[in-house]
TIPAKE-56104 format. One line per 4 residues: number of its first residue (from 1); their letters; for each residue x, y, z negated of C-alpha. Coordinates in steps of 0.5 Angstrom, whole numbers. Layout:
<sites>
NUM	A	X,Y,Z; ...
</sites>
This chain:
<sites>
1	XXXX	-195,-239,273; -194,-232,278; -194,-227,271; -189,-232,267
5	XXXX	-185,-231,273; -186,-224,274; -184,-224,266; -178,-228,268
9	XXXX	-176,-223,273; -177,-217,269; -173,-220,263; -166,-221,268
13	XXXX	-168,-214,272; -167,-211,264; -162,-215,262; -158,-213,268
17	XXXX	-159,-206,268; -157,-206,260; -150,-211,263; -149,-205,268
21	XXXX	-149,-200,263; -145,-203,258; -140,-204,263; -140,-197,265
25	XXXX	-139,-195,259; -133,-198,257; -130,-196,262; -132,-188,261
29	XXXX	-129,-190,253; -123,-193,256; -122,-186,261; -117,-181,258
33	XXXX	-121,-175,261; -128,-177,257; -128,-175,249; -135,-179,247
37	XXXX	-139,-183,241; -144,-188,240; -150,-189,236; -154,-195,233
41	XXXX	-161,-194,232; -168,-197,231; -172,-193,236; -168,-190,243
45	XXXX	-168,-183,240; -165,-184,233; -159,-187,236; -159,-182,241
49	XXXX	-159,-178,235; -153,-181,232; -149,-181,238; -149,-174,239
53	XXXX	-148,-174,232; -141,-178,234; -140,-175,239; -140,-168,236
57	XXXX	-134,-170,231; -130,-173,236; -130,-166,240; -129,-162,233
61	XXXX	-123,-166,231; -120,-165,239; -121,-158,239; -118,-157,232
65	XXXX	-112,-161,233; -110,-158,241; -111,-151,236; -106,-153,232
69	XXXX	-101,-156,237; -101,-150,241; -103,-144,234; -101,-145,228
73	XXXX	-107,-143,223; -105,-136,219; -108,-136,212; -108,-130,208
77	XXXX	-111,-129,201; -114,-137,203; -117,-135,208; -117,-136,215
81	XXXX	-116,-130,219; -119,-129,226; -114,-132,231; -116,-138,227
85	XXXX	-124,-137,226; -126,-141,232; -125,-148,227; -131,-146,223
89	XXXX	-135,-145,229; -134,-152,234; -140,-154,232; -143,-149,234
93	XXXX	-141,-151,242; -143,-158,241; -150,-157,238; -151,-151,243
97	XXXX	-148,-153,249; -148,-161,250; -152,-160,257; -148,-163,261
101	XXXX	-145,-170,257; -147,-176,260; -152,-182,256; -152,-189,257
105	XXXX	-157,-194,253; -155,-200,251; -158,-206,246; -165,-207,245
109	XXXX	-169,-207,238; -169,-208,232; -162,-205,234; -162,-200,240
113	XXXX	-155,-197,242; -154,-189,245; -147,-186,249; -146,-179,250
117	XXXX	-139,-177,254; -136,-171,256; -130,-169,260; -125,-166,257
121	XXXX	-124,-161,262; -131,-159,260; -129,-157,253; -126,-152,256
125	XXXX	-131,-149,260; -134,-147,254; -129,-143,252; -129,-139,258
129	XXXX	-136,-139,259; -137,-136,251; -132,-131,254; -136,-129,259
133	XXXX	-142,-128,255; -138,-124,250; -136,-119,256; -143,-118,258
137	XXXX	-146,-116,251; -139,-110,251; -143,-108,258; -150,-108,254
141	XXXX	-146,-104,248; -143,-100,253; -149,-97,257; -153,-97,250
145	XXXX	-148,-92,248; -148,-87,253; -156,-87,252; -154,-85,244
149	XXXX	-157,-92,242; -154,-94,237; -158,-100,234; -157,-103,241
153	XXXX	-149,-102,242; -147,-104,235; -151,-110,235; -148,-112,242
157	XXXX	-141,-110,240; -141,-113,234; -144,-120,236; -139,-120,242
161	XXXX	-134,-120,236; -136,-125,233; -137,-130,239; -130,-128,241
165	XXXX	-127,-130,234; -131,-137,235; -126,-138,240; -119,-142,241
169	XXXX	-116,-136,243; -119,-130,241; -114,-125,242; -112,-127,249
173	XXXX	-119,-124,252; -118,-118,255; -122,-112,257; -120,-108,263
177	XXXX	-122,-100,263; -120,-94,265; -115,-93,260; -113,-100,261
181	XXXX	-112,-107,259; -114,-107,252; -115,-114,247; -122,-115,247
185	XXXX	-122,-116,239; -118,-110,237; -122,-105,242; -129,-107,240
189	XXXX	-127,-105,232; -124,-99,235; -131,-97,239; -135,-99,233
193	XXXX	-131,-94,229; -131,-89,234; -138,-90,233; -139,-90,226
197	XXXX	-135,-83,225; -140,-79,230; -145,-81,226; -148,-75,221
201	XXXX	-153,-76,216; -157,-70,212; -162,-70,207; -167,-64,210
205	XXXX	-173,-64,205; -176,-68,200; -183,-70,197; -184,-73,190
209	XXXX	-179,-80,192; -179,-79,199; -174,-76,202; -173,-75,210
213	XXXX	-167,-74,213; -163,-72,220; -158,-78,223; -154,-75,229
217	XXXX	-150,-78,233; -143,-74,238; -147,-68,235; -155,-70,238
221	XXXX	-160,-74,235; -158,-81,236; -164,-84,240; -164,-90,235
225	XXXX	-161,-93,230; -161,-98,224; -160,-98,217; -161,-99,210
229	XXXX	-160,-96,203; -160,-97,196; -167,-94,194; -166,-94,186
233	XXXX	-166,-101,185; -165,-105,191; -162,-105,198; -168,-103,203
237	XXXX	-170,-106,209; -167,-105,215; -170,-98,217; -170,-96,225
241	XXXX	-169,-89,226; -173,-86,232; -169,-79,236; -166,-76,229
245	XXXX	-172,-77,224; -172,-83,219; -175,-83,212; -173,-86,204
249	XXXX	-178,-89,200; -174,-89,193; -177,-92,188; -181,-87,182
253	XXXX	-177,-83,179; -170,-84,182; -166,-78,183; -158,-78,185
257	XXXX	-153,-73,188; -152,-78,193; -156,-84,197; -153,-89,200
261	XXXX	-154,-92,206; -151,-97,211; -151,-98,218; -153,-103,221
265	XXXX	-149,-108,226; -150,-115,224; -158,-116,226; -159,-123,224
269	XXXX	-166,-123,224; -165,-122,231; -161,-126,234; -165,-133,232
273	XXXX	-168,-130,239; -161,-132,242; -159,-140,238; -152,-139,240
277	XXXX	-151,-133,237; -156,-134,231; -151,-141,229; -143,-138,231
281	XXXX	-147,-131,226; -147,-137,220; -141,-140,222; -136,-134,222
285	XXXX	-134,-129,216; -137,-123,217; -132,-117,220; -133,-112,215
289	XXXX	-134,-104,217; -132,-100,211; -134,-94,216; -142,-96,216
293	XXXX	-142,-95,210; -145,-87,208; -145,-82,203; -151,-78,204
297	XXXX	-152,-71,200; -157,-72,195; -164,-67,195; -166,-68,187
301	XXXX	-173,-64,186; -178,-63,191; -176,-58,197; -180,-57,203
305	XXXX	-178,-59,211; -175,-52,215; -179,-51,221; -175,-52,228
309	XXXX	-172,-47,231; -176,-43,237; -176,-47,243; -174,-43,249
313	XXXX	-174,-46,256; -167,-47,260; -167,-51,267; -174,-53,267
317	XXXX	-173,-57,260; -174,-55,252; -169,-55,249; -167,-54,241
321	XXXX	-163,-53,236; -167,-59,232; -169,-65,235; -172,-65,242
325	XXXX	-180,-66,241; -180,-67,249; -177,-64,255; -183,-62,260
329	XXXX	-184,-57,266; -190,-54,263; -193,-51,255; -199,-48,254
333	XXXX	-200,-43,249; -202,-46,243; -210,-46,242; -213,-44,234
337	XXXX	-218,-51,236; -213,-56,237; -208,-52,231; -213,-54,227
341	XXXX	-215,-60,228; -208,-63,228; -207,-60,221; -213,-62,218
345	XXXX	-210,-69,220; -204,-68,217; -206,-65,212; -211,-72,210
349	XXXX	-204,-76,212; -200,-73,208; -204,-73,202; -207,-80,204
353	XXXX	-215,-76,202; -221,-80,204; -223,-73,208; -228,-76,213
357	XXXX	-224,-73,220; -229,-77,224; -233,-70,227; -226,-69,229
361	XXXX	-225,-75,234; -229,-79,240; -231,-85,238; -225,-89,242
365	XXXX	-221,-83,238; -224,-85,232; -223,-93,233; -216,-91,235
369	XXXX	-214,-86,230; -217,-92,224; -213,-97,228; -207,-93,227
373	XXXX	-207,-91,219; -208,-98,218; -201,-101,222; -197,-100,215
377	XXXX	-195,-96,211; -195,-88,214; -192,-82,211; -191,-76,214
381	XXXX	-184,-74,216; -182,-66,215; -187,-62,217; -189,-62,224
385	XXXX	-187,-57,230; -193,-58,234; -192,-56,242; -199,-57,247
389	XXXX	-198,-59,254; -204,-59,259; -205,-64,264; -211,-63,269
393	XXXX	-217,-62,264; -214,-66,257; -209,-63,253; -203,-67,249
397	XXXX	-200,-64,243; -193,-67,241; -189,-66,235; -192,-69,228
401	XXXX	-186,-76,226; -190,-81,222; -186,-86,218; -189,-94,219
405	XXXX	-186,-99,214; -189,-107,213; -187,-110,207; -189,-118,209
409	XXXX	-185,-123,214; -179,-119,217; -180,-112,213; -178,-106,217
413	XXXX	-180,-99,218; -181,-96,224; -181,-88,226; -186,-87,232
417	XXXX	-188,-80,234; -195,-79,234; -199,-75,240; -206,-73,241
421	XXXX	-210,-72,247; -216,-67,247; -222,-68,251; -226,-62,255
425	XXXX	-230,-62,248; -223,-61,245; -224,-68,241; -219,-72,240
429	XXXX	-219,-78,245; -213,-81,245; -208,-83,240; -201,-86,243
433	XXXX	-193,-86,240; -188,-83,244; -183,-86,248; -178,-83,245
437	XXXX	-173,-78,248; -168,-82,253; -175,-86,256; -178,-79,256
441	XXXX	-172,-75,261; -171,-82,265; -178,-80,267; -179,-73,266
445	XXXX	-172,-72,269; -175,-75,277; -175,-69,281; -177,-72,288
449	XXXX	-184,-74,285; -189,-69,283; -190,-66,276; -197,-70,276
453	XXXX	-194,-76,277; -189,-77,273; -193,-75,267; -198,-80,269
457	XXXX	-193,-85,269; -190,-82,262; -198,-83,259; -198,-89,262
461	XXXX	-193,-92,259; -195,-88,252; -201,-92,252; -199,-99,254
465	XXXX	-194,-99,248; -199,-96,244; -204,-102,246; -200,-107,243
469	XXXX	-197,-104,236; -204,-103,234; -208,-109,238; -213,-106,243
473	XXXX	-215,-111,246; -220,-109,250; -215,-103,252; -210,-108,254
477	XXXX	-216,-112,258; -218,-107,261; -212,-104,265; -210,-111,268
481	XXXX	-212,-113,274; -217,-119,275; -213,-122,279; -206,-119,276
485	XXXX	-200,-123,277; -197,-124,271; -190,-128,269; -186,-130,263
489	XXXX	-179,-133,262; -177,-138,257; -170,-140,255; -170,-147,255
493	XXXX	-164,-153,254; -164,-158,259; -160,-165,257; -157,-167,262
497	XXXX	-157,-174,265; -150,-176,268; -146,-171,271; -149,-162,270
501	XXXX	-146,-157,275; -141,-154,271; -143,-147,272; -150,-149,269
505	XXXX	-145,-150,263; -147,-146,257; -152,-142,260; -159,-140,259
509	XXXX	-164,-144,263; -170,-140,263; -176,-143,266; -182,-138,269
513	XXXX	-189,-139,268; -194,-136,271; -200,-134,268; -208,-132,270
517	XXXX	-211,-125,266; -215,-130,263; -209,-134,260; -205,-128,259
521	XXXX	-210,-125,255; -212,-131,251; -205,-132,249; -204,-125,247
525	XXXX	-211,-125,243; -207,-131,238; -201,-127,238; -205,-121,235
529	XXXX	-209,-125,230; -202,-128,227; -197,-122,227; -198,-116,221
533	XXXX	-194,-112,226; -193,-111,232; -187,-105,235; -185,-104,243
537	XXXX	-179,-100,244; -177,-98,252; -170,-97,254; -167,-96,261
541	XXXX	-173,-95,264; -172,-95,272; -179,-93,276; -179,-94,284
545	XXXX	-185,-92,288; -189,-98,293; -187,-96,300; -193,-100,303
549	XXXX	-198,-97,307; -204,-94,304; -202,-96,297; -202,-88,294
553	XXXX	-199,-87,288; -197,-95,285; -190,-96,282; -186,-102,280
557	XXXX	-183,-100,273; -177,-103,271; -175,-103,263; -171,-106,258
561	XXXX	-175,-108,251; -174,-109,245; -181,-113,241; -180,-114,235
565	XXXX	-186,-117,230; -187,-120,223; -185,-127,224; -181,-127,232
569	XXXX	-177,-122,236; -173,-121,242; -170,-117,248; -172,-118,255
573	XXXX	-173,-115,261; -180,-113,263; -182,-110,271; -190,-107,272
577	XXXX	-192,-106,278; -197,-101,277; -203,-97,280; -204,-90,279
581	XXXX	-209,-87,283; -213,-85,278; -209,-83,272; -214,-85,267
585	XXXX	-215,-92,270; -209,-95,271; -209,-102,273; -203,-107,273
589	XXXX	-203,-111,280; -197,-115,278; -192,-116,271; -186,-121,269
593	XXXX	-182,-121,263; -175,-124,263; -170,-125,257; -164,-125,262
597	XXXX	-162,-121,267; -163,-127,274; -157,-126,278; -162,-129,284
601	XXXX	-166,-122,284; -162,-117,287; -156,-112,284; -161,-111,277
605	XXXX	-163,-118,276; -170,-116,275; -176,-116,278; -177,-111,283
609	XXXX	-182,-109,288; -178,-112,293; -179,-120,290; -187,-119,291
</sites>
């Protein structure tokens, strides 16, 4: 008797709540100042499913329809120019950003019925709101530029473009400088223009269907830069240039007067690290940039590389009329031992030989440097202009630029500069990629510390990206601390049920995870497992010494990271904190990634040594 009642009571209790609901929503659908939509469905997810849907369409029709009312649709050649582009991108707002509609569940099985509402003035916001994110991209692009990273600026400028043409008003965006007020649209062409023609590309050396080239940007070798060209029978694969050097891999036998290359500036692959990004690419017409597009002398038979031009010290930095190699304090005279062993490497690169080298390494060394011939397809770029720095009783010589190229999952090719560390037996005991030259003079370029510990940093840093390109496990396992603290943030979409904070409107969710060593480490195990490769690129590099009694030389370091592999890539913001009391055993106390800058960490909006 007591569990039929207790039936009884369950069956008005829902009965209630579904009445409730349904009452509530017809007065949400007969409010002017709600749009909403409805779906029916056998199961609570499919109706839910089929009301965003609904909902989705209504937004659309709204939105198009107040367009029209206040603009009308310019057409040209049948196409809808940029003032009117955002009609092809509504969905893009309603698939992305619905965070904030309000859901209420009616009916019961076999019919099931969902509504979704959002206020009209909601809509709204998420105008405004991808205007804002548009102007943080500018000031991205704007920093890259002043850095000559030009993969960077262009990226951002160009997505910043395309999230403005997906707007109801795109030229009502302003963006305010020192020269004045400026319409958003127009001024991001301008400074992609501007960035085009400063770019310079020659052909300096070629070797049987390989051809290397020079690319300056405002008559300097540009930190980075992306491209493709026509390699005698397709368009490459984007190829990213690293301080000046990049390699073409024609197809046998080609030979032009001149290469075709293009800047790239759209970078699709990357945005599927951004959704809303990703799908407004897809949904507005291509801005097309004829100034990317490049004519470069063409080298018909083979012709060896020219050496650099003599180095001579200037303010404590080298300098050169080619490609800086490095900005150092110091440079010890070239020792004939080194000199040959790194020529007998470059000789058995260069030549892809069998000759067995081994005598020449240690065997870390040695399992480094077969690491290394493995990670793609490398050849040698030019022939090196090798300089030897001495640190305590190990030497570095830097100067050989090997061209890396991966042909599955997300094709590309990288440049890295390749450094070799000799031990007090004079065999190569280390193998790492260099920074590159901005990273580098971030580093270097720090006068308050002593030249010890800005080269135990730089080295540090050279490793630890080293480590992940070519999978050193072990190495990676060694150099954190057992009881590291260790932080990753994800972007994640939360659906809201009922009414959302509007200034959490279209903005990226990214939850915090914190992780053991043993955890970290299982995960980045998987990861190496399933990526053919992995490249990490620095940038931005701000490095603060702990202030903590007792501490000795640890260091928070902040960067901006570019990650790129076969299958996934992304940008973010990584912070280390790191001890380098003994430079050869460093040991990471505490490390975050971030993919967002978070307005709650201070002035950077990245961690820091102040947050632990």
């Amino acid at each position: 008797m007591k569990q039929t009642l207790f039936v009884i009571l369950l069956f008005s209790q829902l009965t209630l709540t579904a009445y409730a609901q349904e009452k509530q929503w017809n007065m949400i659908k007969n409010n002017p100042e709600y749009i909403y939509g409805e779906g029916f469905g056998t199961t609570e997810a499919e109706a839910d499913k089929n009301a965003l849907a609904d909902l989705i369409s209504k937004i659309s029709v709204t939105v198009i329809n107040d367009t029209k009312s206040h603009e009308s649709l310019n057409v040209a050649n049948g196409k809808l120019d940029e003032q009117s582009q955002f009609s092809q991108s509504v969905q893009t707002y309603s698939r992305h950003t619905l965070n904030n509609t309000v859901q209420y569940k009616m009916g019961k099985a076999p019919e099931l019925k969902v509504g979704r509402a959002i206020k009209r003035s909601e809509v709204a916001m998420m105008f405004t709101l991808r205007a804002n994110k548009a102007k943080d991209l500018v000031k991205s692009a704007l920093r890259a530029k002043s850095k000559g990273r030009v993969d960077d600026a262009l990226r951002n400028f160009y997505w910043s473009l395309t999230l403005l043409k997906s707007l109801q008003y795109p030229n009502s965006v302003r963006y305010v400088d020192a020269a004045g007020e400026h319409v958003m649209t127009n001024w991001i062409k301008e400074q992609m223009e501007e960035i085009f023609d400063d770019i310079k590309i020659t052909s300096v050396c070629r070797d049987g269907d390989d051809v290397d080239i020079d690319i300056t940007y405002q008559g300097k070798p540009v930190s980075s830069a992306g491209f493709t060209y026509f390699d005698g029978r397709q368009w490459s694969p984007i190829v990213t240039a690293n301080d000046g050097f990049a390699k073409l891999e024609f197809v046998a036998g080609y030979s032009s007067s001149t290469y075709k290359l293009r800047l790239e500036y759209q970078y699709r692959t990357e945005a599927k690290t951004d959704k809303e990004v990703e799908l407004v690419l897809a949904s507005v017409n291509v801005t097309e940039f004829r100034r990317s597009e490049k004519n470069v002398k063409g080298i018909k038979k083979d012709v060896p590389a020219p050496r650099s031009e003599e180095v001579t010290e200037k303010g404590g930095t080298w300098t050169t009329t080619k490609p800086q190699i490095l900005k150092a304090p110091t440079e010890v005279v070239e020792n004939k031992v080194y000199k040959d062993v790194v020529n007998a490497v470059e000789t058995v690169i260069r030549n892809k030989s069998n000759y067995d080298l081994s005598r020449f390494f240690t065997p870390e060394g040695w399992d480094i440097y077969n690491r290394l011939i493995k990670y793609g397809s490398a050849k040698l770029i030019g022939t090196p202009e090798y300089h030897y720095y001495q640190s305590g009783d190990f030497v570095t010589v830097r100067g050989m630029q090997l061209s890396f190229s991966f042909k599955n999952g997300t094709k590309k090719s990288f440049v890295e500069e390749v450094i070799f560390t000799f031990d007090q037996s004079n065999k190569i005991c280390n193998i790492s990629f260099g920074l590159g030259k901005t990273a580098e003079d971030d580093i270097l370029n720090k006068g308050v510390w002593n030249q010890e510990a800005r080269i135990a940093i730089m080295n540090f840093l050279e490793n630890y990206k080293t480590a992940y390109a070519l999978k050193r496990y072990d190495y990676i396992k060694s150099i954190f601390d057992d009881d590291a603290i260790i932080i990753v943030g994800n972007i994640v979409k939360k659906q809201a049920v009922g009414e959302m904070d509007r200034n959490k409107l279209n903005s990226d969710i990214v939850k915090y995870n914190r992780y053991s060593k043993d955890q970290y480490l299982e995960n980045l195990r998987q990861c190496f497992a399933s990526q053919e490769y992995i490249n990490i690129h620095f940038s931005n590099n701000d490095i603060s010494k702990a202030r903590k009694d007792g501490a000795g030389e640890v260091y928070g370091i902040q960067l901006e990271q570019d990650y790129h592999s076969a299958t996934y890539g992304d940008h973010g913001y990584l912070f280390l904190y790191v001890d380098l009391n003994n430079p050869a055993q460093p040991l990471i106390k505490i490390r975050t990634w971030q993919p967002t800058k978070n307005p709650n960490l201070g002035a950077s909006g990245v961690y820091s040594l102040a947050d632990f």
